[in-house]
mmCIF file of the N, C-alpha and C atoms, coordinates in Angstrom:
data_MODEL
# 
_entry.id   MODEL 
# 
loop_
_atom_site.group_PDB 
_atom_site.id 
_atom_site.type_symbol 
_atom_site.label_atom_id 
_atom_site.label_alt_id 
_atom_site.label_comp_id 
_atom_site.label_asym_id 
_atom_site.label_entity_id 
_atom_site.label_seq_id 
_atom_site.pdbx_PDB_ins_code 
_atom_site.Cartn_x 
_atom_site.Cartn_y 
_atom_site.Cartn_z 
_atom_site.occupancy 
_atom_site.B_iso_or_equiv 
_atom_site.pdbx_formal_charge 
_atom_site.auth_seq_id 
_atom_site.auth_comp_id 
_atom_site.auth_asym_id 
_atom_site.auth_atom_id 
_atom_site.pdbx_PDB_model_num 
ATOM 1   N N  . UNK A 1 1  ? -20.742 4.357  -16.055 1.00 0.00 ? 1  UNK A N  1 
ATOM 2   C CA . UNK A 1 1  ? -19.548 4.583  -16.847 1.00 0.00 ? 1  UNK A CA 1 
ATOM 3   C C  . UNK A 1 1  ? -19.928 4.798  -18.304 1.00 0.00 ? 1  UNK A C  1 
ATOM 4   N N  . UNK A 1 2  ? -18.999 5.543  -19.095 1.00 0.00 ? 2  UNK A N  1 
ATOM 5   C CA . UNK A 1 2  ? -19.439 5.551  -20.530 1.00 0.00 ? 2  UNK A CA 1 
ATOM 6   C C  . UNK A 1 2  ? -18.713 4.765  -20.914 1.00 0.00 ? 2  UNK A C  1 
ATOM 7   N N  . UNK A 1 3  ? -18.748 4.199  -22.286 1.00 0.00 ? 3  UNK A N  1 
ATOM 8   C CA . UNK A 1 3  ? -18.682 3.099  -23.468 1.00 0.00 ? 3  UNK A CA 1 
ATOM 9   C C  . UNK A 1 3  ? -16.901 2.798  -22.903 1.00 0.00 ? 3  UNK A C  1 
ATOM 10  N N  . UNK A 1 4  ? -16.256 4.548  -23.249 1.00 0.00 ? 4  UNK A N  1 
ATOM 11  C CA . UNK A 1 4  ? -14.863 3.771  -23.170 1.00 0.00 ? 4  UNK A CA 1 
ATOM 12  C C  . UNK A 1 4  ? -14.200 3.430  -22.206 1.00 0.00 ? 4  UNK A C  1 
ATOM 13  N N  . UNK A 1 5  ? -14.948 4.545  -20.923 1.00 0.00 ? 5  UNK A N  1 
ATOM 14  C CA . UNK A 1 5  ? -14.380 3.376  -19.618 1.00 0.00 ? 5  UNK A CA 1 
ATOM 15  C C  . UNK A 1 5  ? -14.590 2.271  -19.363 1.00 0.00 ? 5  UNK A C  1 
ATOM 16  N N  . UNK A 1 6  ? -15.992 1.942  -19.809 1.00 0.00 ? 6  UNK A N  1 
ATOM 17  C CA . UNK A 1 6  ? -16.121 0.313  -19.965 1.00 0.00 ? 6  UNK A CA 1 
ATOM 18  C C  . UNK A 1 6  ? -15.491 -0.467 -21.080 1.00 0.00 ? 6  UNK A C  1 
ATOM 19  N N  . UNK A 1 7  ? -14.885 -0.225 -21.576 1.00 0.00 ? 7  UNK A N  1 
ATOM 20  C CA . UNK A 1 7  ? -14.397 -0.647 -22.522 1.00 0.00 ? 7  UNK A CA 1 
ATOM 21  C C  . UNK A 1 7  ? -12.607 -0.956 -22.460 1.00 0.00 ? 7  UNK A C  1 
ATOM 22  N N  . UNK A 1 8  ? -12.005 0.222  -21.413 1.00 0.00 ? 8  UNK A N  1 
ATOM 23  C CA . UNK A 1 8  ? -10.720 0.073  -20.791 1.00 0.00 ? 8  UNK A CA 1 
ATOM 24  C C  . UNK A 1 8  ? -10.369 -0.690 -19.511 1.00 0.00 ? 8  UNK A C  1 
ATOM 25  N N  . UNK A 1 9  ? -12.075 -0.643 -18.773 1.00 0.00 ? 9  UNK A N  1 
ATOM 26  C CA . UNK A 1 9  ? -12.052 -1.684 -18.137 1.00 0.00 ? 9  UNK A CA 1 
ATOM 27  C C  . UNK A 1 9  ? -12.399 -3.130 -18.223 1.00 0.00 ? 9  UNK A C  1 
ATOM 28  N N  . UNK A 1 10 ? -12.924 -3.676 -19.591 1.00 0.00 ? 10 UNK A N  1 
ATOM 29  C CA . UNK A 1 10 ? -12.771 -4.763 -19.589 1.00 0.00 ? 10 UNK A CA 1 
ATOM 30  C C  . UNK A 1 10 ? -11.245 -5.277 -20.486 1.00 0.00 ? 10 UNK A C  1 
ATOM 31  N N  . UNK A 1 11 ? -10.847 -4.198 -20.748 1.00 0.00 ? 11 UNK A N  1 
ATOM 32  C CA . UNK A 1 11 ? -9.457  -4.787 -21.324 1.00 0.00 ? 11 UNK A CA 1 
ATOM 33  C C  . UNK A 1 11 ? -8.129  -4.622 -20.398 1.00 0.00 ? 11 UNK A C  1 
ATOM 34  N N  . UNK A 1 12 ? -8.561  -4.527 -18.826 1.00 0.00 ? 12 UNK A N  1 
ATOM 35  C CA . UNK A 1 12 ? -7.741  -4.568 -18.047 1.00 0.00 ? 12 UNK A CA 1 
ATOM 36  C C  . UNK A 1 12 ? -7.138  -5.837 -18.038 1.00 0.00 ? 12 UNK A C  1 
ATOM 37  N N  . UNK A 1 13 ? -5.964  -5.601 -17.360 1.00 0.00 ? 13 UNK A N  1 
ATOM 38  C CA . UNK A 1 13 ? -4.819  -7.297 -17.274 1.00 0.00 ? 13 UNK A CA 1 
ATOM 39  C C  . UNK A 1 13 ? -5.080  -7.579 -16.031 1.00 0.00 ? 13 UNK A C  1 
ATOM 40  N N  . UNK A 1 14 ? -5.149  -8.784 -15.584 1.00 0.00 ? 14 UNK A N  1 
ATOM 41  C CA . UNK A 1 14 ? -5.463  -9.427 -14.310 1.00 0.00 ? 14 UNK A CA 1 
ATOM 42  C C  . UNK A 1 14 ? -3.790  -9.169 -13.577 1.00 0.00 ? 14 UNK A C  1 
ATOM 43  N N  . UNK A 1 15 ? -2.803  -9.467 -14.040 1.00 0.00 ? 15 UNK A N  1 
ATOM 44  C CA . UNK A 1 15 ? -1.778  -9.580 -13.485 1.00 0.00 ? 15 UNK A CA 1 
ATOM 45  C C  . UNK A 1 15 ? -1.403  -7.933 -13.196 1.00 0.00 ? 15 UNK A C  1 
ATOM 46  N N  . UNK A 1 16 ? -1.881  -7.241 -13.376 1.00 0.00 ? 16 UNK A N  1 
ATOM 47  C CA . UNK A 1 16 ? -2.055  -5.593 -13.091 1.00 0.00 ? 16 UNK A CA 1 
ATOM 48  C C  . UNK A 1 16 ? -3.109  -5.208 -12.755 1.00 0.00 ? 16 UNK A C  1 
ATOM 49  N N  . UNK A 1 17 ? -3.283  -5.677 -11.711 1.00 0.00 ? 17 UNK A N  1 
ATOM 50  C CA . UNK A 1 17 ? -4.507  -5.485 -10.989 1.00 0.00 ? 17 UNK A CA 1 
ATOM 51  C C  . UNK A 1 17 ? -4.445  -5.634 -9.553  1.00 0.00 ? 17 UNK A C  1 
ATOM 52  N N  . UNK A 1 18 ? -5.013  -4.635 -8.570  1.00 0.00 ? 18 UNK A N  1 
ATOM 53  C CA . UNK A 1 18 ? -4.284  -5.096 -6.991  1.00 0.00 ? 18 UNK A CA 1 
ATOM 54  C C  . UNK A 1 18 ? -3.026  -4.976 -6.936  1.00 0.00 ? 18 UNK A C  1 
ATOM 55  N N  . UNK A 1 19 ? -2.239  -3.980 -7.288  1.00 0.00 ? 19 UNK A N  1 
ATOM 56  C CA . UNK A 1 19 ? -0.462  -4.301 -7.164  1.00 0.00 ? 19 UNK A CA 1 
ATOM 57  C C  . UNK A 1 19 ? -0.267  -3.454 -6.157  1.00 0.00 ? 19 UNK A C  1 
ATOM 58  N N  . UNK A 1 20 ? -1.076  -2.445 -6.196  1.00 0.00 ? 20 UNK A N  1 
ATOM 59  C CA . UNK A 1 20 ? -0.544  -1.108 -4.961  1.00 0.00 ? 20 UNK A CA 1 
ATOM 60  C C  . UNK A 1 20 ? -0.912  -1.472 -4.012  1.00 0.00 ? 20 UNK A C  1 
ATOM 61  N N  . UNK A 1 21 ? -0.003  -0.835 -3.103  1.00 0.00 ? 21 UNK A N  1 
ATOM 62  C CA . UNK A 1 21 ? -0.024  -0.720 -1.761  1.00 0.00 ? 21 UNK A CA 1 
ATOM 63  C C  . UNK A 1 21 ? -1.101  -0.877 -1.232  1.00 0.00 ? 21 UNK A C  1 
ATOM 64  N N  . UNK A 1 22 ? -2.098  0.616  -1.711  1.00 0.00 ? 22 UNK A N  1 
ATOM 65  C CA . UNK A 1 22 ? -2.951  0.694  -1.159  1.00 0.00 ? 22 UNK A CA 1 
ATOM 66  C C  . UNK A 1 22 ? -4.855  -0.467 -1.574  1.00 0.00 ? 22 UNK A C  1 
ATOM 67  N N  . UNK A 1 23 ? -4.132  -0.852 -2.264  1.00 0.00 ? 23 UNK A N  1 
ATOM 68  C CA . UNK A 1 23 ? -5.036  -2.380 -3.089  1.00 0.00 ? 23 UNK A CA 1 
ATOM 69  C C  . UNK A 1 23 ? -4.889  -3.397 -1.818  1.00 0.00 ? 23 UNK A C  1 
ATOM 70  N N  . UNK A 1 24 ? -3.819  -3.573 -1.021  1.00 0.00 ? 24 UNK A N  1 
ATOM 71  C CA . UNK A 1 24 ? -3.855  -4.585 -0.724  1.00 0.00 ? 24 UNK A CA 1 
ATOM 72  C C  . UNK A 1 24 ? -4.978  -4.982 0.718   1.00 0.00 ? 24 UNK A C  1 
ATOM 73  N N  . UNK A 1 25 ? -5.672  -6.139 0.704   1.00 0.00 ? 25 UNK A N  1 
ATOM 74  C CA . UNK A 1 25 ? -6.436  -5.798 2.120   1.00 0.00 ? 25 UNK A CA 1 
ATOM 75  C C  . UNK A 1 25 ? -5.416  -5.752 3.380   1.00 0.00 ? 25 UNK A C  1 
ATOM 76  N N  . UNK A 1 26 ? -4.305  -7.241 3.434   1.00 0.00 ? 26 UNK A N  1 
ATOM 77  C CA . UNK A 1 26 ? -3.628  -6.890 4.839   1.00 0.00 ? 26 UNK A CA 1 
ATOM 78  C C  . UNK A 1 26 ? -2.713  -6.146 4.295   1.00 0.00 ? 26 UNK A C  1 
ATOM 79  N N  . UNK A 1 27 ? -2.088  -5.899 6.199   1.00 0.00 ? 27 UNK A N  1 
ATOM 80  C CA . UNK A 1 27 ? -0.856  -4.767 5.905   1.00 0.00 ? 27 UNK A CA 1 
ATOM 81  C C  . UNK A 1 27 ? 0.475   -5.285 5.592   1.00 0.00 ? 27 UNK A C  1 
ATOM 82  N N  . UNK A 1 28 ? 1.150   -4.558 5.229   1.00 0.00 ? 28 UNK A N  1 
ATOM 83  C CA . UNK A 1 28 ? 2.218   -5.527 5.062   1.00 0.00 ? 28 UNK A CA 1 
ATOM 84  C C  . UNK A 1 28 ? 3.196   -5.091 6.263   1.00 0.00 ? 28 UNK A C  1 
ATOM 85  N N  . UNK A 1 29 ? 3.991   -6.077 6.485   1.00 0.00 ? 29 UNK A N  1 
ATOM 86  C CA . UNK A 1 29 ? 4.769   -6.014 8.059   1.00 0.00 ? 29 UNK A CA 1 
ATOM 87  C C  . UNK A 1 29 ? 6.079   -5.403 7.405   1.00 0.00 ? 29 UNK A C  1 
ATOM 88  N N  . UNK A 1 30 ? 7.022   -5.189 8.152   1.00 0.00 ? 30 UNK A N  1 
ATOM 89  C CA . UNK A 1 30 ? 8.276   -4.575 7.943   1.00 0.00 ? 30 UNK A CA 1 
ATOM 90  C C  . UNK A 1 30 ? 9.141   -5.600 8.433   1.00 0.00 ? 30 UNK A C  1 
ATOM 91  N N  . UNK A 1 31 ? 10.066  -5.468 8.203   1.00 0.00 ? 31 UNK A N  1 
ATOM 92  C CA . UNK A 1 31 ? 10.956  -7.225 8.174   1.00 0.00 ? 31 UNK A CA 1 
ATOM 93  C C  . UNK A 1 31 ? 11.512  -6.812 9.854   1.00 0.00 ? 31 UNK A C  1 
ATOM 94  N N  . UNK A 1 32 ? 12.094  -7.526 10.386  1.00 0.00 ? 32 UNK A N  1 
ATOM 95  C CA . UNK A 1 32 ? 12.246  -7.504 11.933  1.00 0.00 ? 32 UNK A CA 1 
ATOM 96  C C  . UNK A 1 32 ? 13.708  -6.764 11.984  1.00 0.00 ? 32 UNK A C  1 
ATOM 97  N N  . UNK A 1 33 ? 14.317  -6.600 11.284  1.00 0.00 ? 33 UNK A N  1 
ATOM 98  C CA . UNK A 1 33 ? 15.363  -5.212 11.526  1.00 0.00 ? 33 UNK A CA 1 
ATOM 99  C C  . UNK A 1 33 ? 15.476  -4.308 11.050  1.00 0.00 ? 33 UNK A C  1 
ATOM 100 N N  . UNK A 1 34 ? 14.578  -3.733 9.733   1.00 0.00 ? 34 UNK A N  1 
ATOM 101 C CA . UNK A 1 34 ? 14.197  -2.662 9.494   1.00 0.00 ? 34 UNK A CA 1 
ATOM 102 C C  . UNK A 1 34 ? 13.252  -1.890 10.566  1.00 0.00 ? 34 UNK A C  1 
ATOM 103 N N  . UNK A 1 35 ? 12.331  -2.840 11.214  1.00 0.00 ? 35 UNK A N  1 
ATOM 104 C CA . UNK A 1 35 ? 11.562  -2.526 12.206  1.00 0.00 ? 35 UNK A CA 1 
ATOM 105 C C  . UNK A 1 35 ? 12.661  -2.006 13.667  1.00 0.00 ? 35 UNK A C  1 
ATOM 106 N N  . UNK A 1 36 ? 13.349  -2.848 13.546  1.00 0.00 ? 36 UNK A N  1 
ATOM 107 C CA . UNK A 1 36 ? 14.554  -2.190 14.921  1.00 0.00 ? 36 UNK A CA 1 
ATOM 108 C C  . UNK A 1 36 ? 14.954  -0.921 14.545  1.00 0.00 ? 36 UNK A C  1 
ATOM 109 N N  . UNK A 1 37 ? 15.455  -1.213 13.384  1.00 0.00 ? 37 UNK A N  1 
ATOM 110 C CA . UNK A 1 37 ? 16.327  0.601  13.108  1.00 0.00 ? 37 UNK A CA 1 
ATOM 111 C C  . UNK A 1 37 ? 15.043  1.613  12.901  1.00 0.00 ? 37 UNK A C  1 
ATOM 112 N N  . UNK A 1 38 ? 13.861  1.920  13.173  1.00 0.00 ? 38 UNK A N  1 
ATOM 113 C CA . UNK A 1 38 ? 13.076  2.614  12.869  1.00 0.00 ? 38 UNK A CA 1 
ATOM 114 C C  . UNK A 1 38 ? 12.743  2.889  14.056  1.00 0.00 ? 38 UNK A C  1 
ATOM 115 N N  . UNK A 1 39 ? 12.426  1.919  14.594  1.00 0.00 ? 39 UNK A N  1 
ATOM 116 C CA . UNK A 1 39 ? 11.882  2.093  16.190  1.00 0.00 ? 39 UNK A CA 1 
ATOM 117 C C  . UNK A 1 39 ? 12.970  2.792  17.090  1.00 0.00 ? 39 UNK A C  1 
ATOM 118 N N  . UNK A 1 40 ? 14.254  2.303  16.490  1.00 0.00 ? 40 UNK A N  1 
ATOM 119 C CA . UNK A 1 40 ? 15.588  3.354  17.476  1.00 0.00 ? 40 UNK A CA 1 
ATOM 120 C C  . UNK A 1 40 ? 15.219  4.500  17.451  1.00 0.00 ? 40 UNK A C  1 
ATOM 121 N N  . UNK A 1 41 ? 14.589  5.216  16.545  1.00 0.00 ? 41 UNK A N  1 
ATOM 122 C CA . UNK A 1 41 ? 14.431  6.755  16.287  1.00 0.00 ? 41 UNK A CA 1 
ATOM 123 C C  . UNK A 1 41 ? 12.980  6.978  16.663  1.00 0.00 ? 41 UNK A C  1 
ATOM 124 N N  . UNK A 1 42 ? 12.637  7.277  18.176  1.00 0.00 ? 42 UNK A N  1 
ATOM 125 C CA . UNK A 1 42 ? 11.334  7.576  18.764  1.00 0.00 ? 42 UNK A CA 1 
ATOM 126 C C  . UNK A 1 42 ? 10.569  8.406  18.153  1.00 0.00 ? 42 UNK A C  1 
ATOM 127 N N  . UNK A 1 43 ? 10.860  9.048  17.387  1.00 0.00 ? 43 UNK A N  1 
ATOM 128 C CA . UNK A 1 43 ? 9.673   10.312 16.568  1.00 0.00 ? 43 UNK A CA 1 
ATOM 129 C C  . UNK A 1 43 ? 9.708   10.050 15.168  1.00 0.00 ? 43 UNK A C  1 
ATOM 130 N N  . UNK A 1 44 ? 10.783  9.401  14.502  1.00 0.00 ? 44 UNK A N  1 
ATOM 131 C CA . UNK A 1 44 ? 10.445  8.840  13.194  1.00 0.00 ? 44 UNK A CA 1 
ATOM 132 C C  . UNK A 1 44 ? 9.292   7.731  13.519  1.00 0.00 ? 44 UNK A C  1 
ATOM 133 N N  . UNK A 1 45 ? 9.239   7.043  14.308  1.00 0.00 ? 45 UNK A N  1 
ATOM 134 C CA . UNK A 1 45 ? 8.296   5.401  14.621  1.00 0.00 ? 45 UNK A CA 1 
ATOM 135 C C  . UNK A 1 45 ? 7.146   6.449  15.081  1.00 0.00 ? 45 UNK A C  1 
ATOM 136 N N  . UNK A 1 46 ? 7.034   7.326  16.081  1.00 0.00 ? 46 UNK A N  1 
ATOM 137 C CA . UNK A 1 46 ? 5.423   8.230  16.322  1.00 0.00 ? 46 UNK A CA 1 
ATOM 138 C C  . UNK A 1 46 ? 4.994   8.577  15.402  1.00 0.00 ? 46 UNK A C  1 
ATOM 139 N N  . UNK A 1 47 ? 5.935   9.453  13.994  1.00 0.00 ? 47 UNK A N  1 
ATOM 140 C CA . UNK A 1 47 ? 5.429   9.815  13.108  1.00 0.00 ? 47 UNK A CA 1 
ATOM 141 C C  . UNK A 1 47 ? 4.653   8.899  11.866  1.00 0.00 ? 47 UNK A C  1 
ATOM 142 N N  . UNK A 1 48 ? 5.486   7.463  12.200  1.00 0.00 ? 48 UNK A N  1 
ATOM 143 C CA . UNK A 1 48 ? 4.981   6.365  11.435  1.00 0.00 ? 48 UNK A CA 1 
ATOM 144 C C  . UNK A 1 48 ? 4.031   6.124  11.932  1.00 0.00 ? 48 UNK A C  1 
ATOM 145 N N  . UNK A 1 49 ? 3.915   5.364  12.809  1.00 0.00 ? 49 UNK A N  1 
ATOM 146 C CA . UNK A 1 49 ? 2.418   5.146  13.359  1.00 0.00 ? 49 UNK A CA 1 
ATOM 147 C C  . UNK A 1 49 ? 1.127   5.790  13.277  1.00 0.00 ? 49 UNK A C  1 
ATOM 148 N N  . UNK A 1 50 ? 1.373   7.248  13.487  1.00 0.00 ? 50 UNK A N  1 
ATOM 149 C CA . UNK A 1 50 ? 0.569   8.082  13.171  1.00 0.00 ? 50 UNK A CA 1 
ATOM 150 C C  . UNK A 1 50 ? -0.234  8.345  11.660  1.00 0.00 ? 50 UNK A C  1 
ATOM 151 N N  . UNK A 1 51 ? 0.527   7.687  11.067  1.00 0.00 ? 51 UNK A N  1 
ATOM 152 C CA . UNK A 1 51 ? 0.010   8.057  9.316   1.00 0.00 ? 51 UNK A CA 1 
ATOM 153 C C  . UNK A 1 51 ? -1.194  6.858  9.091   1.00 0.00 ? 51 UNK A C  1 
ATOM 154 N N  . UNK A 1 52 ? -1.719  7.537  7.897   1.00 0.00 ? 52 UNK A N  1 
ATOM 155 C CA . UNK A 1 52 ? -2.758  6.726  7.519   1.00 0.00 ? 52 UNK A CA 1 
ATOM 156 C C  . UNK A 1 52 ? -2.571  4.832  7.395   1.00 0.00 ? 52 UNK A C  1 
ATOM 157 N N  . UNK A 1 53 ? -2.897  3.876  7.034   1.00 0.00 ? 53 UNK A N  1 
ATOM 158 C CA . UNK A 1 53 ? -2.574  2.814  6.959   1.00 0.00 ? 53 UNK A CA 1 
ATOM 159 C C  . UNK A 1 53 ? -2.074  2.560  5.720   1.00 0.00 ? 53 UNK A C  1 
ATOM 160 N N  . UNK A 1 54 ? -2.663  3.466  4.411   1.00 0.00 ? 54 UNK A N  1 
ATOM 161 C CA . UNK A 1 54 ? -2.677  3.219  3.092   1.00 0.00 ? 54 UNK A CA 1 
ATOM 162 C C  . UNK A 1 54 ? -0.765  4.217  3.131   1.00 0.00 ? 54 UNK A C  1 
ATOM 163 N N  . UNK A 1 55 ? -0.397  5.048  3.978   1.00 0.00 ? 55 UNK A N  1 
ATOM 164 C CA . UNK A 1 55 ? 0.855   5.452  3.464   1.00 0.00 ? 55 UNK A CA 1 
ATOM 165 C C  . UNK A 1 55 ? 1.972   4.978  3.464   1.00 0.00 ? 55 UNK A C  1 
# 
């Protein structure tokens, strides 16, 4: 890295750090009736499943 990326990265905030989605290690679940109404619709839930983990 040069000077000022190191330099923006040590003045990163801990509490902004890891917030995204795709930061996180587990997945996150979908609450148990959002999960019903999604799954009612057989090709919206294939198309979900199908996507990357990070989307």
């Amino acid at each position: 890295m040069r000077p000022a990326g190191l330099k923006a990265f040590e003045e990163r905030k801990e509490d902004k750090s890891a917030i995204y989605s795709y930061e996180q290690k587990n997945g996150i679940q979908l609450d148990d009736v959002y999960e019903q109404q999604f799954r009612a619709n057989p090709h919206a839930w294939e198309f979900f499943q199908a996507q990357a983990a990070w989307y």
